[in-house]
N, C-alpha and C positions, 0 to 999 in steps of 0.2 A: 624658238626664242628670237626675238628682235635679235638684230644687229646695230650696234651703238656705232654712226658715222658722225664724221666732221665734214667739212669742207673749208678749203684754204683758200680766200679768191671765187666767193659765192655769189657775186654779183656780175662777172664775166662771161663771156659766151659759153665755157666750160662748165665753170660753176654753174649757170643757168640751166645747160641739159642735164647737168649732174641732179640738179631739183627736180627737172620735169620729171625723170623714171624714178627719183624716190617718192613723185606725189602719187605716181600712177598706180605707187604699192604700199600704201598708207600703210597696213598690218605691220612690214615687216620690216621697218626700219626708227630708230629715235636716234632726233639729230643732237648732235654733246653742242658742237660748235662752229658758228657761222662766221666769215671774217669777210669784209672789202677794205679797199683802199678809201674811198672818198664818198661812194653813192648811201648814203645813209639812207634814205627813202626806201630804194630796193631793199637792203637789207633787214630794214625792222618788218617791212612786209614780210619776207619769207620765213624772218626770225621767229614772228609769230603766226603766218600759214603752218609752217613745223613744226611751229613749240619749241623750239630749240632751246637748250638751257645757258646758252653763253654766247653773246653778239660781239665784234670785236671791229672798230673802225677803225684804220692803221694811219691816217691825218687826222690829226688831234682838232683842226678847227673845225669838222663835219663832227664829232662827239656828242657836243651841246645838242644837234639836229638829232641824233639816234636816238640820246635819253628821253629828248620830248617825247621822240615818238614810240618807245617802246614804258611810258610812265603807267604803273600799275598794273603790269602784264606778268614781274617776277621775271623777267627772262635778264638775267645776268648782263652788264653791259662795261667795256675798257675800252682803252687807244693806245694806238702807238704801235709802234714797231714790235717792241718788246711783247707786250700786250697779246700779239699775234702768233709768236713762236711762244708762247703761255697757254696759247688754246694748243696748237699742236701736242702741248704734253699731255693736257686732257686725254683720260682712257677712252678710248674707243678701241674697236675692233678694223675700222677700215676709214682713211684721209685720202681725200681727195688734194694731190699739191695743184693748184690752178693756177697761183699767184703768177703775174707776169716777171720776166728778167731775174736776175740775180736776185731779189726780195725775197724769191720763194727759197732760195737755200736755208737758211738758219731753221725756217721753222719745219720744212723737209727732212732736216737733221733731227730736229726735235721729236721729229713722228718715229722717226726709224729706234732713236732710243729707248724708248719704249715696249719696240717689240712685235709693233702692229702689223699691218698691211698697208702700203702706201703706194695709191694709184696716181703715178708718175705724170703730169700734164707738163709741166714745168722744165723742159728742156736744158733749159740756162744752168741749174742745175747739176745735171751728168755732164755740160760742158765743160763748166767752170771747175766743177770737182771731183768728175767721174769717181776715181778710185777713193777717195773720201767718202762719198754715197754708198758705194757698193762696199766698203770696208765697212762702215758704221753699219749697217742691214747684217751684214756675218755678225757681226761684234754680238749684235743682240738679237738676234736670231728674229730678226725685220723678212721681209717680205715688199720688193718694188716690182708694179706691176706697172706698165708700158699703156700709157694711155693716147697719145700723139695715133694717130690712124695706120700710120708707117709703120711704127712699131710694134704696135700691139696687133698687123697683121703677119708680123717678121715672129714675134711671137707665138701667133695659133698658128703657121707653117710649121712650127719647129717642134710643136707638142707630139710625143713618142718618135722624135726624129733624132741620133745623134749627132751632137752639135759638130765630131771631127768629122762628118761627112758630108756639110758643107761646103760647096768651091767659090760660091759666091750669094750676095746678096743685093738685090736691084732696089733700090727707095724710089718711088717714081713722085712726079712733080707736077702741077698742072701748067707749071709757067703763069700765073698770077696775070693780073689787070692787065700788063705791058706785053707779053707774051707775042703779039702777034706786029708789033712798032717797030718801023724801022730802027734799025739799031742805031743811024743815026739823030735819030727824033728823042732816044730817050733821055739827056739831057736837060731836054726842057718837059720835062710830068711832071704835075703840079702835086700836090698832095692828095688833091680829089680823085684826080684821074689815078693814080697808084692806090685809090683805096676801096676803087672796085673792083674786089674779084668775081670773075665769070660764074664759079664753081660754090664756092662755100659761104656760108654768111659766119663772119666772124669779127671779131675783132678791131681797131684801127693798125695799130701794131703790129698786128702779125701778117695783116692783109697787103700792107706795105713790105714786112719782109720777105711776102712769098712773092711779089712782082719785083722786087730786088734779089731774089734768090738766098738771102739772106738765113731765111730760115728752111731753107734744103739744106744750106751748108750744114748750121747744126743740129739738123739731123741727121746727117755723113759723121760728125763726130758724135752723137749720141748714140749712134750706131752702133760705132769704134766699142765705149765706155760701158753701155750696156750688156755686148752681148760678146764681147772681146774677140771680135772679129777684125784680123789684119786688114788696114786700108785700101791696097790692091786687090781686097775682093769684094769693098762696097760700093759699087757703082749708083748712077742716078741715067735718068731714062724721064723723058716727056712725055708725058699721057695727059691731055689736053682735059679728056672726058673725067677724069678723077673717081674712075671706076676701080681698077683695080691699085690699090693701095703699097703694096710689095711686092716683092718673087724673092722665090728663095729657092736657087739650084746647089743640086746634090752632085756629087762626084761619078753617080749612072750615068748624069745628063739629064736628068730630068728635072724640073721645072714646077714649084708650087707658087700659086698664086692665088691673094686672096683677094675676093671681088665683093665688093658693096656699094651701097650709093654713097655720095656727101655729106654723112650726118654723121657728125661727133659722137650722137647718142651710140651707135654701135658699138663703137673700139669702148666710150665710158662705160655700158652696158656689158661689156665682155668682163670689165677690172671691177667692178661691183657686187658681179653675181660669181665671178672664178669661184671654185673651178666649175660650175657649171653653166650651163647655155639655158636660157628663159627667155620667154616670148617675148620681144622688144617693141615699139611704136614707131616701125622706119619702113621705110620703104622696101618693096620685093619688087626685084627687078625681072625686067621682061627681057630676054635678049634677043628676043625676035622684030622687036619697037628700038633698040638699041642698036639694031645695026651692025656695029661694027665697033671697034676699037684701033685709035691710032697711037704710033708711040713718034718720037725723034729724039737725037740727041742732044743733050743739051748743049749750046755755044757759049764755050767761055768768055768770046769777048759781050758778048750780052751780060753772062752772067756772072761775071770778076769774082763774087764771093765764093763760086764753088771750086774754084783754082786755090782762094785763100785757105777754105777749110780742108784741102788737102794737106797744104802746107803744116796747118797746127796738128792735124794727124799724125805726119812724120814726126814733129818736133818734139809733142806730148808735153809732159813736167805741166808747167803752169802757162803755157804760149791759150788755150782755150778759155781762161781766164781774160789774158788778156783781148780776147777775138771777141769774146762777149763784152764786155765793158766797153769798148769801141764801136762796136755794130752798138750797142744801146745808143751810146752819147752821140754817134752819127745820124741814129733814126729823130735822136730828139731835133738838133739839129734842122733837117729834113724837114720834117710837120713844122717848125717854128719858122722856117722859108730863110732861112741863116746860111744851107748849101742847097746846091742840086741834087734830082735824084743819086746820079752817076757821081757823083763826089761822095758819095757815102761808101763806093768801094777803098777811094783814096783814103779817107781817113784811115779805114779800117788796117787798110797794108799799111798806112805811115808808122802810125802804132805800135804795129806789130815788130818793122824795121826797128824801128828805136826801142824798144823792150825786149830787142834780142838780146842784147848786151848787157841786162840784168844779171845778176851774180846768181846763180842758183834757181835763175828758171827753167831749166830742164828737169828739173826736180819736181816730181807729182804733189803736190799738196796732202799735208799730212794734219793740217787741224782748219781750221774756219777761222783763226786771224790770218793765216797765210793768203788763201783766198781773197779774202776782204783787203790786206792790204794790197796785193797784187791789183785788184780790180779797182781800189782807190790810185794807183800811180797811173795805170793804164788810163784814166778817166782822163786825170791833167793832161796826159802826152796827148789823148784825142781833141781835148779841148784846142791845146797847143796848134794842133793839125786842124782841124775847124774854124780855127783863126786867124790861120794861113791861107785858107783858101778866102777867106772876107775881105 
């Protein structure tokens, strides 16, 4: 029997290898529903390479461009925001959440409501509302599978393993575009130069947060929220080659690690076909042409965000809300050449400092206006600090 999939954010680099291994197995998949932000081109293409029954562009002035081009095809077509967490209720059996930033929650909620399997890309997510995500997935007897490469190798470590016998867990890093600049050079990185990385072909966004550290941090807290593992035992560790993915030591002292090459499709390909393993389109690694594997440890003062994401670790309640809506508003920031690289950690602690003092955020998040309003004031105060530094 087919598997009825969506995908959330099908025009992104995720989304995009999420296609590639459903084209590679035409038989065994029918797509419910396809959704991007803006690129309406991409998406009527895949909408109709798949046949997909429902296309959904989330900026209502790219709309008019999807309809032309999906006219006469029958393949279902909306906009908007709302529009988007509409497809996620659509039945399916397995969603893909890919959307960037806090966008992807509401319709992530939406998947989990329903009961399904929902293969987790969307970080921002378990940042912003950790115990909300994993409370809604119990609620309805959901299913979130760990797609990020970190996770979903923290993941296959831990299958037949018990989770109290855990002592720690290593998320490793490549150190991104900047990685190797003097620390006091980095300052002045353009947007260009932080948006090539060495290792992975990905994204603008994320490619920026991995040479800011940005996004190690949240996954040091997706870490936390996922697999409810105390802070003092998720470490991070520099591994240049972006070979082996995580470790996960046991209380013997022994030490799992999982090793693959740079390609998303793996960890996607792992949450696609769970629970079992099927022959994938990636690379096999030779480790005799490899050489060798180097690790270091990370420097905080390079990397300010992975000090920050401790901080909201301790703090909990809703302080990862606000971490995320600051890292956003400071990336956009950033690209728009408004602040510095290294001014994107300021904002982030300014932020964070001034939404200490909010009334009841130590408090976890218990619906999706709390969230949402939280990540609406934390936005102003970033602005506030962005405007400060101008």
């Amino acid at each position: 029997m087919k598997r009825r999939v969506s995908i959330l954010g099908a025009t992104g680099s995720i989304g995009q290898s999420t296609i590639d291994l459903i084209r590679s197995r035409p038989g065994d998949f029918d797509v419910v529903a396809l959704t991007a932000g803006r690129n309406a081109a991409q998406l009527a293409h895949d909408a109709k390479s798949l046949s997909a029954e429902l296309a959904v562009i989330s900026e209502p002035d790219a709309y008019g461009e999807l309809v032309d081009r999906l006219a006469g095809t029958g393949i279902e077509t909306a906009c908007g925001p709302e529009a988007v967490t509409e497809a996620a209720r659509r039945p399916a059996d397995w969603i893909m959440s890919a959307i960037v930033g806090a966008a992807g929650l509401p319709p992530g909620l939406a998947a989990l409501e329903q009961g399904t399997t929902l293969a987790l890309a969307n970080k921002e997510s378990l940042v912003t509302a950790g115990p909300l995500l994993m409370g809604t997935a119990r609620r309805f007897g959901a299913r979130i599978l760990p797609v990020d490469s970190e996770h979903s190798a923290v993941f296959q470590a831990l299958v037949g393993e018990p989770v109290d016998a855990v002592e720690r867990v290593i998320i490793t890093a490549s150190g991104g575009a900047l990685r190797d600049w003097p620390v006091e050079d980095l300052a002045r990185a353009t947007v260009a130069e932080a948006s090539a990385h060495p290792n992975w072909d990905m994204g603008q966004r994320i490619t920026i947060d991995s040479a800011s550290m940005f996004n190690k941090a949240l996954e040091l807290i997706e870490t936390k929220e996922f697999f409810g593992f105390a802070p003092d035992r998720i470490e991070t560790l520099v591994h240049p080659e972006s070979m082996i993915h995580a470790m996960v030591g046991f209380t013997d002292g022994a030490l799992m690690a999982h090793v693959g090459p740079p390609d998303m499709r793996h960890a996607i390909g792992y949450a696609l076909n769970w629970p079992d393993r099927v022959s994938l389109p990636v690379e096999r690694l030779d480790f005799a042409k490899l050489g060798q594997f180097t690790f270091r440890a990370p420097d905080e003062t390079r990397w300010p965000a992975l000090r920050l994401a401790r901080e909201v670790m301790q703090a909990g309640g809703k302080s990862g809300a606000v971490f995320n809506a600051a890292k956003e508003a400071a990336l956009d920031a950033f690209i728009a050449t408004r602040i510095g690289f290294m001014d994107m950690n300021a904002v982030v602690e300014t932020t964070l400092a001034k939404m200490s003092a909010l009334r009841g955020l130590e408090i976890s998040p218990v619906s999706l206006d709390e969230v949402l309003e939280t990540d609406r004031l934390a936005r102003i105060r970033a602005q506030e600090a962005i405007a400060a530094l101008g």
